[in-house]
N, C-alpha and C positions, 0 to 999 in steps of 0.2 A: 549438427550435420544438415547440411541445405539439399531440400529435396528438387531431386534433377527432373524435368519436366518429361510428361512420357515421350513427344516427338524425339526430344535431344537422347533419352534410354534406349528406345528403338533404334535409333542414327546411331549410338553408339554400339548397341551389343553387332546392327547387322556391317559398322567395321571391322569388330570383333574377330567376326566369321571371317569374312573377306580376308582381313590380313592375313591372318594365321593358315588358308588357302593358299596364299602366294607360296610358298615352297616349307618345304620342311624346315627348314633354317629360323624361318622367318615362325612361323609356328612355336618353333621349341623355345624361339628369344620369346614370345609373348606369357609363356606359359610360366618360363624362368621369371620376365616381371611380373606377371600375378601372385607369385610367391614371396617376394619383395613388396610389393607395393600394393597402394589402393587401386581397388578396380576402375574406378573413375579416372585416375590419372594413365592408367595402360590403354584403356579405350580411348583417351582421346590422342595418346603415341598413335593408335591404329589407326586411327579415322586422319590423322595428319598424312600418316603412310597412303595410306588409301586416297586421299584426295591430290597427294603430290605426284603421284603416280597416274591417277587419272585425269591431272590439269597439264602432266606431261610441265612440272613446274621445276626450275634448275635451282640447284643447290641453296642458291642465293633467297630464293622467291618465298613466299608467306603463304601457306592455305589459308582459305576462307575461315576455318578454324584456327585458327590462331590471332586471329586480329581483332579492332574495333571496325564498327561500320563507319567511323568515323577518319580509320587513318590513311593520313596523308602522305605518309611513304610507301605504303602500298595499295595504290589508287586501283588497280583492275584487281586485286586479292577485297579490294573492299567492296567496291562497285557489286563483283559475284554476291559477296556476301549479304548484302542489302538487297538484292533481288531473290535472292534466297529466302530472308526471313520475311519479306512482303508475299510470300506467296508461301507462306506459313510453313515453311520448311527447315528442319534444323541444320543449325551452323554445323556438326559434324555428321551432315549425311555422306558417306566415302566416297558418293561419286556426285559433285554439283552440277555437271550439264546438265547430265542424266535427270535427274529429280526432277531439275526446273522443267527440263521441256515435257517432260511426265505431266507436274502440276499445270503447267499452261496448256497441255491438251486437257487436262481435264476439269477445268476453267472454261474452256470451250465446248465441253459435252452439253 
């Protein structure tokens, strides 16, 4: 079992939250996959939910989490992605504008 780095546990438990906020619905499916599945793998359904919703990204499109910082068919889901982790922020934080312009102010302090 590979151990998940704190930033990335953090990012994911406070998807966690968040998704299961979004409506009752959305809540009672997360809790039916915890039952089911590894935590690790539910957190990071939530943090994909969470960030597709907050990149305002259409069906078709890749969260920052889910990709390499390297891929080439999804150049702005990567682009985020590597501006993310250069500013030491994990690939499944639920919301990447957010975070970033958070750490860039406070880069700036």
């Amino acid at each position: 079992m590979t151990m998940i780095p704190d930033r990335d546990r953090v990012a994911l438990e406070l998807a966690l939250t968040q998704c299961r906020a979004e409506d009752a619905d959305r809540d009672a499916q997360i809790t039916a996959m915890l039952a089911e599945r590894p935590w690790r793998q539910v957190a990071e359904f939530a943090s994909t939910c969470c960030q597709s919703r907050a990149l305002k990204l259409k069906p078709w499109q890749l969260s920052p989490c889910q990709i390499d910082v390297d891929d080439r068919e999804h150049k702005q889901a990567a682009k985020l992605l590597r501006e993310m982790l250069s500013l030491g922020v994990s690939r499944f934080h639920p919301d990447p504008l957010a975070v970033i312009e958070e750490a860039k102010e406070a880069a700036n302090r």
